[in-house]
C-alpha positions as CSV (number, residue, x, y, z in Angstrom):
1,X,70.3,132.8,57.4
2,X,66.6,132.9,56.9
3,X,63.7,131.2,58.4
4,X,60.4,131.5,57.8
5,X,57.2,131.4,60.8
6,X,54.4,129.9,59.7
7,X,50.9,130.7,61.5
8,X,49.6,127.6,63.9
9,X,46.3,127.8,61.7
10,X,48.2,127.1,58.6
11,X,49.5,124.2,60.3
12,X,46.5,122.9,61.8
13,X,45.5,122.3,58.0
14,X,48.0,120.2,57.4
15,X,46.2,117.6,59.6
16,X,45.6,114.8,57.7
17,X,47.5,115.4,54.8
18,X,50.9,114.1,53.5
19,X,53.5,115.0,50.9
20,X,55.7,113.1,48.7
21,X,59.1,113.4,49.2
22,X,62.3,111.7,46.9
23,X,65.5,112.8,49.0
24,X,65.3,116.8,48.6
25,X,62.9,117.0,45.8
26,X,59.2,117.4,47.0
27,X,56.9,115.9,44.0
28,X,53.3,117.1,43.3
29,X,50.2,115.9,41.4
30,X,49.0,117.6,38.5
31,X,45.6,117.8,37.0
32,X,46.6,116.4,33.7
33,X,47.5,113.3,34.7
34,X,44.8,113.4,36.0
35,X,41.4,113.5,33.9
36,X,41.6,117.3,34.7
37,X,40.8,117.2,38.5
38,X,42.7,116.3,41.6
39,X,40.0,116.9,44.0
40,X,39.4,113.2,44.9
41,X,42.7,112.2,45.2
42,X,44.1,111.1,48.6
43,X,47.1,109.6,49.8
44,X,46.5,106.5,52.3
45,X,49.3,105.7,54.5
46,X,49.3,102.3,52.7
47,X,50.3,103.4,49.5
48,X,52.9,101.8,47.8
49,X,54.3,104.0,45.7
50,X,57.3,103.5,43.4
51,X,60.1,105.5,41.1
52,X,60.0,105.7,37.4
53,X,62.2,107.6,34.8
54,X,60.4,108.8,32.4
55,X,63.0,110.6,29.4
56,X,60.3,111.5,27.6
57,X,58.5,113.4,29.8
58,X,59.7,117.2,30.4
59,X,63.0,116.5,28.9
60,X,63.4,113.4,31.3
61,X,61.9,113.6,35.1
62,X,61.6,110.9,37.7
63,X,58.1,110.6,38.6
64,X,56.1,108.6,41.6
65,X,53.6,106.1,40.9
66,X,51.6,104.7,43.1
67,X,47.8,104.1,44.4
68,X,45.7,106.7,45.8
69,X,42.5,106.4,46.9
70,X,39.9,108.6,44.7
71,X,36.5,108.8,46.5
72,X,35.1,104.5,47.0
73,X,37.6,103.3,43.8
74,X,41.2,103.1,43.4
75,X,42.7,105.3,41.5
76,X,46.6,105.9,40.0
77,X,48.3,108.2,41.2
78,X,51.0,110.2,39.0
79,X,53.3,112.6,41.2
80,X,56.2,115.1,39.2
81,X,58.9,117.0,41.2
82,X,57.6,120.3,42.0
83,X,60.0,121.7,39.9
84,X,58.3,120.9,36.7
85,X,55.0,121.6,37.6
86,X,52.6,123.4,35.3
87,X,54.9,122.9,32.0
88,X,52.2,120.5,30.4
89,X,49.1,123.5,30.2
90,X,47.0,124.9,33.2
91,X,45.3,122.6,35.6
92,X,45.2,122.1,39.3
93,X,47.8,121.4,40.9
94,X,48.7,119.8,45.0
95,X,51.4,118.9,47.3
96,X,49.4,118.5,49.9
97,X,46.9,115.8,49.6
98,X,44.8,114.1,51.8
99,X,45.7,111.1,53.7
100,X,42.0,109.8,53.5
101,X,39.3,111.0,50.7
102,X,37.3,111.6,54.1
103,X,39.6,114.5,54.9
104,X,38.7,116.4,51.5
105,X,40.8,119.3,50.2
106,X,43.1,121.2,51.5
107,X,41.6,124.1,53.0
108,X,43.4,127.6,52.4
């Protein structure tokens, strides 16, 4: 069996962040869906987000939908499992995003 450590300042980043998570598949957003940057996307606690086959989309995934806050507007938010990731061109790319635009990236 393996297990993996993880240093107690990588988790301390984590604060104030949040994942989406469908049963065992972790999802992630992708720059192309949207307008090329991530960087203003956060995930409030109070967003509803919902399931969506799409069979046209990487031979047929489920995505997330949802609202996420971006900066003062409201902005949609377009999650792919993490599987998938980085088949539609280069771009950035999280798992990790904020849980409150105030929080800003995800610091490395």
């Amino acid at each position: 069996m393996h297990s993996k450590a993880y240093r107690l300042t990588q988790l301390l980043n984590l604060r104030g962040h949040a994942a989406i998570e469908r049963g065992p598949v972790v999802y992630c957003v992708e720059g192309v869906d949207h307008g090329g940057s991530i960087r203003d996307l956060a995930l409030p606690d109070a967003a509803e987000l919902r399931v969506q086959f799409e069979p046209g989309l990487l031979n047929g995934v489920a995505v997330v939908r949802g609202g996420a806050g971006n900066g003062t507007n409201a902005a949609a938010l377009t999650a792919v499992p993490y599987a998938v990731w980085a088949n539609r061109g280069a771009g950035e790319m999280a798992v990790w995003l904020p849980r409150d635009t105030r929080a800003g990236p995800l610091r490395k």
